[in-house]
VEXFI-571032 format. One record per residue (C-alpha): residue number from 1; residue in one letter; x, y, z. Coordinates in nm, 2 decimals. Each point is the difference from the previous one (the first is absolute). Last residue first. Layout:
// VEXFI-571032
NUM  A  X  Y  Z
...
***
This chain:
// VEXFI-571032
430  X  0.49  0.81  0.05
429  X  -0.19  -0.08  -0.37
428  X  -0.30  0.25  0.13
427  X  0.17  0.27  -0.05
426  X  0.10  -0.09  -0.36
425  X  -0.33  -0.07  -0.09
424  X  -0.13  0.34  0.14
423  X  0.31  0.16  -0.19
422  X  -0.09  -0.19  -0.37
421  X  -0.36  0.11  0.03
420  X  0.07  0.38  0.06
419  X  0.28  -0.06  -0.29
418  X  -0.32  -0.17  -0.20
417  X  -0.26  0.28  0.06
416  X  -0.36  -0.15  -0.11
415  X  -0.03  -0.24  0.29
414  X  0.10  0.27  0.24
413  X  -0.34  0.18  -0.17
412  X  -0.16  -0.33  0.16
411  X  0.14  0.00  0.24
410  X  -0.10  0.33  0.14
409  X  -0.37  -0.02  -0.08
408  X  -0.04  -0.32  0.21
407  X  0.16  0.18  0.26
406  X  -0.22  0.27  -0.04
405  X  -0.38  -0.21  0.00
404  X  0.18  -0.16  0.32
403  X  0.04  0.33  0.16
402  X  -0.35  0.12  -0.10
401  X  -0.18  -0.28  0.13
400  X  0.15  0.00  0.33
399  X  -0.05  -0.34  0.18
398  X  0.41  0.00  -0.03
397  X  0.09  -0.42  0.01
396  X  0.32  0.06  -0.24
395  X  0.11  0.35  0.08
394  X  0.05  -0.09  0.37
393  X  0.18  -0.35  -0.06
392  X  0.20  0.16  -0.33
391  X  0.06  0.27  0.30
390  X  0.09  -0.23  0.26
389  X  0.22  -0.20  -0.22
388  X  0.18  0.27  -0.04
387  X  0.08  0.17  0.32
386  X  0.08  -0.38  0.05
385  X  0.27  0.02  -0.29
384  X  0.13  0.35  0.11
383  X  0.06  -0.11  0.37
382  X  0.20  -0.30  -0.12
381  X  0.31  0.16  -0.21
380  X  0.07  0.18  0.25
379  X  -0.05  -0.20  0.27
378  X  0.17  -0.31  -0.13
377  X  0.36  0.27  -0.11
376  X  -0.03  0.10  0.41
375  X  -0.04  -0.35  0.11
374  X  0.27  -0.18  -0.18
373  X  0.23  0.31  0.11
372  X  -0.10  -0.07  0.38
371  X  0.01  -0.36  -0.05
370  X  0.41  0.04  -0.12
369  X  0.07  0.23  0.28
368  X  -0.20  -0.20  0.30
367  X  0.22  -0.36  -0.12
366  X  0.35  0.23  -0.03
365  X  0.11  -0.02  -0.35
364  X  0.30  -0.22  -0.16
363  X  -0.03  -0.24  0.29
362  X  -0.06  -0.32  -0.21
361  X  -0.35  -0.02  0.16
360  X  -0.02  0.33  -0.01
359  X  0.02  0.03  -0.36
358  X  -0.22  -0.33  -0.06
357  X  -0.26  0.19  0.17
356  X  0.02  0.33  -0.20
355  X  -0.02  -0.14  -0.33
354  X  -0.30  -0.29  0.18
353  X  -0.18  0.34  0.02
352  X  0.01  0.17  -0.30
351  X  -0.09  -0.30  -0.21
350  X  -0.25  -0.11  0.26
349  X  -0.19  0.31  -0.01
348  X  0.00  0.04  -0.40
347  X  -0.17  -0.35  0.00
346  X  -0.27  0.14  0.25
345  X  -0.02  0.28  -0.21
344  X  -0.10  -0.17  -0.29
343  X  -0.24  -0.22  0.18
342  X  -0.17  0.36  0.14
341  X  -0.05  0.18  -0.27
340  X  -0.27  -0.19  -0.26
339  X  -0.16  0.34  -0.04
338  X  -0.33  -0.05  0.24
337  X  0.07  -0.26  0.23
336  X  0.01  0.27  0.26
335  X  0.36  0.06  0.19
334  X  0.16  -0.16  0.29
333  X  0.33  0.17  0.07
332  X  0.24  -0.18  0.26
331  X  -0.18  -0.32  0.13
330  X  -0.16  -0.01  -0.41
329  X  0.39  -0.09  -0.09
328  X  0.30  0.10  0.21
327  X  0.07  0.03  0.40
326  X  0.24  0.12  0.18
325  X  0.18  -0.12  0.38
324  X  0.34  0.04  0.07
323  X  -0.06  0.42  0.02
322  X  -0.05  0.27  -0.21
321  X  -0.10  0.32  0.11
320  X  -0.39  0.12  -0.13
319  X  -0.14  0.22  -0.31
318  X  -0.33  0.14  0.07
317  X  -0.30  -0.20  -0.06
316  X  -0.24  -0.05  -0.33
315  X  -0.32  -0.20  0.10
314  X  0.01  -0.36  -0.20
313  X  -0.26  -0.21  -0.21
312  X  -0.27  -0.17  0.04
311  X  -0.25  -0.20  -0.22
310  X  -0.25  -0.23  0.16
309  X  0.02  -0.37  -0.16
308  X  -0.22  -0.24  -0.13
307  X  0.05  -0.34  -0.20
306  X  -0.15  -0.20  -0.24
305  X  0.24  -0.25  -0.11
304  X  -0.27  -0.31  0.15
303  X  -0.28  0.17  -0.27
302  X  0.20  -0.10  -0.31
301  X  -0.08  0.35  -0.19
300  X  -0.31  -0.06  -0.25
299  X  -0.24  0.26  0.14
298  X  0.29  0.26  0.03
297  X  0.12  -0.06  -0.35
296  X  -0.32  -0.03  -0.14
295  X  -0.08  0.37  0.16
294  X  0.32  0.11  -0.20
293  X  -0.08  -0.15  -0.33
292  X  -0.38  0.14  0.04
291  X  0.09  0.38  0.01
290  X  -0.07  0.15  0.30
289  X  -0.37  0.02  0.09
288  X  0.01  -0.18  0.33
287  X  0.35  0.03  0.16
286  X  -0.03  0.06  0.31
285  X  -0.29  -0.29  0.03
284  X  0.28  -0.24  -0.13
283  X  0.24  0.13  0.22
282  X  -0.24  -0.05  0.33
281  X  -0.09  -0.40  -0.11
280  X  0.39  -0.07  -0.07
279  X  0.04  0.16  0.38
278  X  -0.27  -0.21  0.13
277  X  0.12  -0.31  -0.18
276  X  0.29  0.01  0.13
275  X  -0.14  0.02  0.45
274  X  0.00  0.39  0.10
273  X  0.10  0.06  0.34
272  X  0.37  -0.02  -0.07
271  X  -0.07  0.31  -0.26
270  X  -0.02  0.25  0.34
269  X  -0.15  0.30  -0.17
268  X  -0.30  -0.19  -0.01
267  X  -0.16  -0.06  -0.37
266  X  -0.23  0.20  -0.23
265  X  0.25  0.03  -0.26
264  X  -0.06  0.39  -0.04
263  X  -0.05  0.03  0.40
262  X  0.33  -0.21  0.01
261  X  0.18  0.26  -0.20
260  X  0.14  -0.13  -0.30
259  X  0.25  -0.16  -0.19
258  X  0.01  -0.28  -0.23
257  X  0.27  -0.29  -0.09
256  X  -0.02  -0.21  -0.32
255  X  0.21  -0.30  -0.04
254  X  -0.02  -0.17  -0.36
253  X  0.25  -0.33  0.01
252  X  0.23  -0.28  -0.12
251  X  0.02  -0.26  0.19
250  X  0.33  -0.14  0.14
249  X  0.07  0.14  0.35
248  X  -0.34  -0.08  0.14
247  X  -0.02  0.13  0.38
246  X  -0.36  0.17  -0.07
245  X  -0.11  -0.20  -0.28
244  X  -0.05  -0.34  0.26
243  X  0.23  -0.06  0.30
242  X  0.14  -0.29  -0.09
241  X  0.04  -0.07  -0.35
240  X  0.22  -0.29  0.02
239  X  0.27  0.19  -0.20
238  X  0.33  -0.03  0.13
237  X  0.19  0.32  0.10
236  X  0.30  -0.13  -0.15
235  X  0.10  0.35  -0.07
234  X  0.05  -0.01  -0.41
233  X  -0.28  -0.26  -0.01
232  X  -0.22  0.15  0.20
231  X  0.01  0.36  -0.11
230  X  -0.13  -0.10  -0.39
229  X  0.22  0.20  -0.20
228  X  -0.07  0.35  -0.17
227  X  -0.35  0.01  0.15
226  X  -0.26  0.19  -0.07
225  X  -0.17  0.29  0.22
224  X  -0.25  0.22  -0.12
223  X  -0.10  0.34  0.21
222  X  -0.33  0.20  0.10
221  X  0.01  0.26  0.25
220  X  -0.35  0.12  0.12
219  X  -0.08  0.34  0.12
218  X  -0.28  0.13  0.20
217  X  -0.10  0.35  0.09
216  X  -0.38  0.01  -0.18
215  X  0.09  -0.06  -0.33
214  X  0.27  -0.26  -0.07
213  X  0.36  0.11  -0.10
212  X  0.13  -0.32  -0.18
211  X  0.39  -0.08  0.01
210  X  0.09  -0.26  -0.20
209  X  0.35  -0.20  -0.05
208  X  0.03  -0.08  -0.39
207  X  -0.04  -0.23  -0.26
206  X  -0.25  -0.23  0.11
205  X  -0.14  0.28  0.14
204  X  -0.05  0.14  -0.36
203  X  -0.19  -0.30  -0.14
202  X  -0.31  0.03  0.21
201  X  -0.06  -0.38  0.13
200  X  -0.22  -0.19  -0.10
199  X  0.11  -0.32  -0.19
198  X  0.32  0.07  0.20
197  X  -0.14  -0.07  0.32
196  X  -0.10  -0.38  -0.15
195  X  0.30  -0.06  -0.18
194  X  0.19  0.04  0.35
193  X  0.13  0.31  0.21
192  X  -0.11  -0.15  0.33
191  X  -0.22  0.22  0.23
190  X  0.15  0.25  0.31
189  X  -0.20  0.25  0.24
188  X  0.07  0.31  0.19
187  X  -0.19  0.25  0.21
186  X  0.16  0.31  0.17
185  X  -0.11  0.21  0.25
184  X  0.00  0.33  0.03
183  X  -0.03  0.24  0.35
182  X  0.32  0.05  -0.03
181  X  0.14  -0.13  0.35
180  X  0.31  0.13  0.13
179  X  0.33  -0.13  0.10
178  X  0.17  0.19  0.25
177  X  0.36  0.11  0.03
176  X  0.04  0.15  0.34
175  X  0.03  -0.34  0.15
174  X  0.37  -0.03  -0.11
173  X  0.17  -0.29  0.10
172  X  -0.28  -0.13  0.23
171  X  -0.27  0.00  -0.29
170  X  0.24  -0.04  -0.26
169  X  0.09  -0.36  0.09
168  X  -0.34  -0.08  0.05
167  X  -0.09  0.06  -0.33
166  X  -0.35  0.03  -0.16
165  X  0.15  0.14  -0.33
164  X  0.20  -0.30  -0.02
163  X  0.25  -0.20  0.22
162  X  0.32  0.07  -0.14
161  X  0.13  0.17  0.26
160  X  0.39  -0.02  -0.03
159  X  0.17  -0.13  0.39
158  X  0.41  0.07  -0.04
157  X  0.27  -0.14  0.21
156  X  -0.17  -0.34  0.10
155  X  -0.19  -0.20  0.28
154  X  -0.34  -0.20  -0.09
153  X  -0.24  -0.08  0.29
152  X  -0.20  -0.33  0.11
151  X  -0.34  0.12  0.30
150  X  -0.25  -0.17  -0.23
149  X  -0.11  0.37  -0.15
148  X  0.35  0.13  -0.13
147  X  0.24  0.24  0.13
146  X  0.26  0.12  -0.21
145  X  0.36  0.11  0.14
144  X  0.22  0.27  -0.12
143  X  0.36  0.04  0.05
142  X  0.18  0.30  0.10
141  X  0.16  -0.11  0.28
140  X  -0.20  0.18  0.21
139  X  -0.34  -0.19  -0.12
138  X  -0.29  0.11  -0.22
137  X  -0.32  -0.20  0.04
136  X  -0.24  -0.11  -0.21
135  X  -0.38  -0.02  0.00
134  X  -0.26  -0.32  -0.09
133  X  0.09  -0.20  -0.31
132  X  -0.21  -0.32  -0.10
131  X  0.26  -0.23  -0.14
130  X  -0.20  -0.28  -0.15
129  X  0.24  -0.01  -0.28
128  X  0.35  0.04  0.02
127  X  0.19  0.07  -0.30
126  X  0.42  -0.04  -0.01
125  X  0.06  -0.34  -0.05
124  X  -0.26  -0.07  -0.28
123  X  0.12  0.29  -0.15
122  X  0.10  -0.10  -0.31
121  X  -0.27  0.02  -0.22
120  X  -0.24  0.25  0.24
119  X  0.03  0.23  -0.25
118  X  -0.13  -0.18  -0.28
117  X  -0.32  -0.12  0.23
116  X  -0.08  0.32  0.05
115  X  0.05  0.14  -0.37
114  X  -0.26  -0.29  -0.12
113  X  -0.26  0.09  0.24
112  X  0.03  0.36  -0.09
111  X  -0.05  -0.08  -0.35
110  X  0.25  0.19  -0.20
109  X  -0.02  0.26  -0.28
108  X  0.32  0.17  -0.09
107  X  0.04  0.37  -0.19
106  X  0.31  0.01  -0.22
105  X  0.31  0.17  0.10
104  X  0.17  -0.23  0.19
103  X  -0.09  -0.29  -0.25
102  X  0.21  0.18  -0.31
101  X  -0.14  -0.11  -0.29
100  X  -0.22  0.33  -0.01
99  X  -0.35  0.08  -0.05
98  X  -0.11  0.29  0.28
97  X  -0.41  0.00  0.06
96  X  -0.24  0.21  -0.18
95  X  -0.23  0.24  0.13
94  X  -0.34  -0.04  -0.09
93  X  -0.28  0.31  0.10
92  X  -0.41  0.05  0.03
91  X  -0.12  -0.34  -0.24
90  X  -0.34  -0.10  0.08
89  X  -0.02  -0.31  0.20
88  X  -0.35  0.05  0.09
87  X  0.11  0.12  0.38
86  X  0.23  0.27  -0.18
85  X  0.37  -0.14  -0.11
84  X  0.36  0.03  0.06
83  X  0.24  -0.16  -0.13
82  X  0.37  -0.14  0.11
81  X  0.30  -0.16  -0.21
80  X  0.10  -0.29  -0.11
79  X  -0.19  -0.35  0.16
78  X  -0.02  -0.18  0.26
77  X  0.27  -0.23  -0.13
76  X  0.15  -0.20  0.26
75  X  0.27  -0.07  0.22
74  X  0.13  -0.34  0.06
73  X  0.27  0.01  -0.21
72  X  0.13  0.36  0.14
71  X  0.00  -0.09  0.34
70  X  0.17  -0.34  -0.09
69  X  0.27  0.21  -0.13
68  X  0.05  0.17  0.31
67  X  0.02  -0.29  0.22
66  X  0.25  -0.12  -0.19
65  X  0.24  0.36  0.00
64  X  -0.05  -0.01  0.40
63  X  -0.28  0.28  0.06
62  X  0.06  0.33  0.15
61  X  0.14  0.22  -0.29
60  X  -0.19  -0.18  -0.24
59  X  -0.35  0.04  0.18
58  X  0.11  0.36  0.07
57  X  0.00  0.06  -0.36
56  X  -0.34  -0.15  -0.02
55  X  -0.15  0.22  0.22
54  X  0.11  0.29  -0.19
53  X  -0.08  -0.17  -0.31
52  X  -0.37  0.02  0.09
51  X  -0.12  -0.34  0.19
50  X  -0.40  -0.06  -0.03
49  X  -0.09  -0.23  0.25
48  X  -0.28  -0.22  -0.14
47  X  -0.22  -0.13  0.29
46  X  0.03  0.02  0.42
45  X  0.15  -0.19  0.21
44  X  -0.24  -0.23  0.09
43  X  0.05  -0.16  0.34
42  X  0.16  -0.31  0.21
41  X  0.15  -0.10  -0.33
40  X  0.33  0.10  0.08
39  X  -0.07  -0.16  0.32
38  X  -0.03  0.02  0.38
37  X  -0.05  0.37  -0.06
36  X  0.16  0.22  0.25
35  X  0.33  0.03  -0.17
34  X  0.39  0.01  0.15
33  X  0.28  0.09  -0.19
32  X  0.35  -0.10  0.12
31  X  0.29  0.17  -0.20
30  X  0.35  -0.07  0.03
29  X  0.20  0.21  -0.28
28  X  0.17  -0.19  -0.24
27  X  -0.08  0.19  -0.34
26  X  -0.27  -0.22  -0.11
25  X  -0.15  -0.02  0.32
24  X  -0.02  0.36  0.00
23  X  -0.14  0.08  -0.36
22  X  -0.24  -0.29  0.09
21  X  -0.09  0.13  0.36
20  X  -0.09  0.31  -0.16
19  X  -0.24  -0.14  -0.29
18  X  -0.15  -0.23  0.28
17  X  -0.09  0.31  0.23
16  X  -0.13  0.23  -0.28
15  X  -0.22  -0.25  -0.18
14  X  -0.15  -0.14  0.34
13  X  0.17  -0.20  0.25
12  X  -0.06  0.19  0.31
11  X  0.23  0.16  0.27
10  X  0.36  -0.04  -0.13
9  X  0.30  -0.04  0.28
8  X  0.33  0.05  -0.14
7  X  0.34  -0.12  0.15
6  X  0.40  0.10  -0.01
5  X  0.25  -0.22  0.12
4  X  0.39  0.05  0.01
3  X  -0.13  0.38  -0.04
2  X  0.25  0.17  -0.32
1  X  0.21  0.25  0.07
***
């Protein structure tokens, strides 16, 4: 029998916790999420998200059909396919990208500021920002109340972690699942795509997403993207230009990321202590004798999208119970950067999840049945793509001369064998 009221708490309003509380809004569950930022603009979010057609078969399954279709018109091209390249652009592997009329199973580039702002359409109602979230507490009844820093609290049937890969929520529902530091960090910058850049630019990233194995145990990634429609116009985002290159949701850009350890950078382990144009400073000297379109690409990056961040990523646990409280996204299974994972998976987590939700809601499952089948299918499919992204992380940044001289070796002969060629690319498609 269905509950005569039935409510969901989100922790965090991130691509995970938005994408849920869409799929449940639009299917009349009450759902209250509640964000520490005081804004949407409150911080970057990040660059080009690259959405496989896994991710974006969970868009369609969670967003209203309008919603949906503004997803996919304000998209852009980054791009078909993926190559990868020595320091001096030399040619080591390309895989080439699906080409089909069918959206759900093409590959998607979106600006992350973009997709945040598209997912809070709606929700004006629903999103609380400002909400800094503290500990919860689970009550006889069954029910679960959040406790937030100014003393307020938020009451409902189900509490979902979707507060990141620092989460609190995790951290007192299951502080056996730790969050470890690499010992990488990662380096990112952004410069419009005009005339100008493309005077000089090397034609194949233009073309395709990049991935350049460096000497020494760095790695940069290297992506386009270009607008099918201009964002503000089909959001009403206005366009008074606040918040300079970094919030744009119009201009067409180059975004380059690199990854090192901070001995190879040069820079503290903690990247808060290290002002923009300290970080753009470090990459440049990293990458001294690459080949000249990718040092002009770090020298030419707008200096106020320069950001810093220390890449982490999850300890495996043992299997747990279920219980009213779960938690999806980088809260449940933070992985490296490296292999464009953890978006994906954040979309798959919300599919899965809002299913069993919606089915207790309406008293087809029990609440702890439904999450604990949500969280067996997220764990499997979760712990490979970490395991992973810790090895691309791991084989990437290898000081090991020999390894990277073998790598190199192997794809290039991979390059040579097209059904070899054709399984990587279809691996990486999700």
């Amino acid at each position: 029998m269905a509950k005569e009221t039935f409510k969901v708490v989100v922790i965090g309003a991130g691509l995970a916790g938005l994408t849920l509380a869409q799929a449940l809004r639009t299917r009349g569950v009450d759902v209250e999420v509640h964000e520490r930022d005081t804004a949407p603009t409150d911080r970057s979010q990040g660059y080009r998200i690259h959405i496989n057609p896994t991710g974006t078969r969970a868009l369609r399954a969670c967003l209203s059909d309008e919603l949906f279709e503004l997803f996919l018109d304000t998209s852009g091209s980054g791009g078909q396919g993926l190559r990868f390249t020595d320091h001096l652009l030399r040619p080591l592997l390309s895989l080439d990208g699906p080409h089909s009329a069918d959206p759900l199973l093409n590959h998607q580039s979106v600006c992350r500021v973009t997709l945040r702002h598209l997912l809070l359409r709606g929700l004006d109602d629903v999103v609380r920002f400002g909400r800094h979230y503290e500990r919860y507490e689970e009550l006889p009844d069954g029910s679960v109340v959040a406790h937030f820093a100014d003393g307020s609290t938020a009451r409902g049937d189900v509490l979902v972690g979707a507060d990141g890969c620092r989460s609190r929520v995790r951290a007192q529902r299951l502080p056996q699942a730790r969050v470890m530091e690499t010992g990488a960090i990662g380096v990112a910058g952004k410069l419009p795509l005009d005339e100008e850049l493309r005077s000089w630019i090397h034609a194949p990233l233009l073309a395709s997403a990049h991935i350049v194995m460096g000497p020494h145990g760095a790695r940069m990634f290297a992506a386009t993207h270009e607008y099918r429609n201009r964002p503000s116009k089909a959001l009403d985002l206005g366009t008074d230009g606040t918040g300079g290159l970094l919030f744009d949701t119009d201009t067409d850009y180059l975004m380059w990321a690199v990854t090192a350890s901070p001995e190879r950078f040069a820079l503290p382990a903690d990247t808060s202590l290290s002002t923009p144009r300290q970080l753009g400073r470090a990459v440049l000297r990293l990458v001294d004798g690459w080949h000249p379109v990718l040092r002009r690409a770090v020298a030419d990056a707008d200096p106020e999208t320069l950001t810093g961040l220390p890449v982490r990523s999850a300890v495996a646990v043992p299997d747990w119970a279920p219980s009213r409280v779960t938690l999806i996204g980088d809260a449940a299974h933070c992985a490296t950067p490296l292999g464009g994972m953890g978006g994906n998976m954040a979309l798959r987590d919300a599919e899965l999840l809002y299913v069993a939700l919606v089915e207790a809601a309406r008293g087809i499952r029990p609440v702890a049945e439904g999450i604990g089948r949500y969280e067996t299918a997220m764990r499997a499919y979760a712990a490979d793509a970490v395991l992973k992204s810790r090895k691309n992380l791991d084989r990437s940044l290898t000081e090991n001369r020999m390894s990277r001289a073998v790598t190199r070796a192997t794809f290039r002969m991979i390059d040579r064998i097209p059904s070899v060629k054709r399984r990587m690319a279809a691996e990486a498609s999700g």
